[in-house]
N, C-alpha and C positions, 0 to 999 in steps of 0.2 A: 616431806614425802607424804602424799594420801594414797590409800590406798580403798578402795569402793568395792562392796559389796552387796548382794540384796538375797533373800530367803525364797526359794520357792520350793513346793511339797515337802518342806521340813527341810531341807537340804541348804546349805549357805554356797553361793556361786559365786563365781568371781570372773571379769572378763569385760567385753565392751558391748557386747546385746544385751544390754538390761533393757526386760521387759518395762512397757510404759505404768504397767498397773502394780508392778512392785516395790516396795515397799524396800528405798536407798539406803544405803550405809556407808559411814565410813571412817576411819580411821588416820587421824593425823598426828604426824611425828616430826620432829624437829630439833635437831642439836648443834652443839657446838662443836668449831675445833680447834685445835692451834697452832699457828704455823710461827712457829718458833715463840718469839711474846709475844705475836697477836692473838690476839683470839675473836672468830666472826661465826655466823650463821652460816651452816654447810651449804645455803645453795647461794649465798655470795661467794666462795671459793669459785676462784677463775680456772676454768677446766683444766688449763698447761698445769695449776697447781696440784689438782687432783692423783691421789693414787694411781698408777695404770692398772692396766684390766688385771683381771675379772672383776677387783674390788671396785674403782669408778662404775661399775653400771649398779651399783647401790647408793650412788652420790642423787641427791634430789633437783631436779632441773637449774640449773643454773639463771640467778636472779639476779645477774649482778649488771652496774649501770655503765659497761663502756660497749653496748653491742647498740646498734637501731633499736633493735627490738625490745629490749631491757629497759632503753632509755623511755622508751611509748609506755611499754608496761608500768613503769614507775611512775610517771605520771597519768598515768589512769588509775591505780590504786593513791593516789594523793588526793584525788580529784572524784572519784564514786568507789574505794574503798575495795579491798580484796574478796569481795561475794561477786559471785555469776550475775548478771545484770536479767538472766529468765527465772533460776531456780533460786536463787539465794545460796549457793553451796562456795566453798573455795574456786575463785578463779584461778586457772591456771595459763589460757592461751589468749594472747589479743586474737582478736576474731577481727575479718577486714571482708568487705564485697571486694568478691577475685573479678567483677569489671569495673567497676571504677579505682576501686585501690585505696578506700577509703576506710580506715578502721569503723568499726561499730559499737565494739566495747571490750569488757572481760569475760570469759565465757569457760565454765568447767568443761572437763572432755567430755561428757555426755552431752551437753547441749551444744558446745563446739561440733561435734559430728552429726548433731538429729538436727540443729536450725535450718539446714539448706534442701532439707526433703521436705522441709513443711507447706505441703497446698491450702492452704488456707488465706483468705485475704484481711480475715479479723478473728476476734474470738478464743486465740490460744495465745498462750503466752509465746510461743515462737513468733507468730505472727503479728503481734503487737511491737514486740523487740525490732522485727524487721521493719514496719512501718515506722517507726521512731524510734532508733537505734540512741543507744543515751549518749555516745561520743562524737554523734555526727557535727552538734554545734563545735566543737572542737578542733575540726575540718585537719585530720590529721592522717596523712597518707601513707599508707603501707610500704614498707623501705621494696623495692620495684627490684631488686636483686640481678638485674639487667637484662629482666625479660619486655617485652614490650607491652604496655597497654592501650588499651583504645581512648578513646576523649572518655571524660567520666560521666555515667550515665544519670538519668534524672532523679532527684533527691529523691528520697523513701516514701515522701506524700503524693509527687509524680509519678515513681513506680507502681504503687497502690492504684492510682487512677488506672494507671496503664494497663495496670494486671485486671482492676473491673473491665474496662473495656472489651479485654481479650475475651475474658470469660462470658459478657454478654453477647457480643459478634457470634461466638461459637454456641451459643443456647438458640440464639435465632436461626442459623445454621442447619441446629437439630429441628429446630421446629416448623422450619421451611420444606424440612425432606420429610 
């Protein structure tokens, strides 16, 4: 379980708008338990096994390898290792482009939620991440949950282009009017 916090005006906050200029914290915990003689890591416990409420919503996201998504997870921490592929912190979420359907990497919940507001074509580490995402060689597709998707859109170095393009059309644009 982490838990993230950052300081401002003397004050310790806690929550998901962490300002860009403050100064991250956090807190990781992690135990055992036993389910009769086994004994495993609480966020391998498969959820049917978990306590019912109110206790299970203290149980830590469930890591275990018989879901799609656990299965992609685990072989992404086998393969670049359990840090956030922007900030270096705990990953906790595969991260996937919602149009092609392509994972990208591992991604903590802060950077999971700022990666997709990021305008930039270079220069930040979001936008770096996005133009060479570290799991793209890995050509590994987001379990599609049976919604539909469209044909998968052009690699990260085509999108890059694609997105200069746009940006230039529209600078001539302004400088035409």
């Amino acid at each position: 379980m982490t838990c993230h916090w950052w300081v401002m005006d003397g004050v310790r906050r806690f929550g998901n708008s962490i300002p860009m200029d403050a100064e991250r914290f956090e807190f990781r915990v992690a135990w055992v338990v036993e389910l009769g003689t086994e004994r495993m890591l609480a966020g391998s416990v498969p959820p049917h096994l978990r306590c019912p409420l109110p206790v299970s919503t203290m149980w830590p996201r469930y890591l275990g390898g018989d879901t799609p998504i656990s299965r992609i997870r685990t072989r992404l921490i086998a393969v670049f290792g359990e840090a956030c592929a922007i900030c270096g912190r705990a990953a906790q979420y595969v991260d996937h482009d919602h149009d092609s359907g392509l994972v990208r990497g591992m991604l903590c919940e802060f950077c999971n939620v700022s990666v997709e507001w990021c305008p930039h074509l270079s220069g930040c580490a979001f936008a770096d991440y996005l133009a060479s995402p570290p799991a793209h060689a890995l050509a590994i597709r987001y379990p599609n949950r049976g919604r539909r998707r469209p044909a998968p859109l052009p690699t990260p170095p085509e999108g890059v282009a694609r997105r200069a393009q746009v940006e230039e059309a529209e600078k001539r644009a302004r400088q035409q009017s």
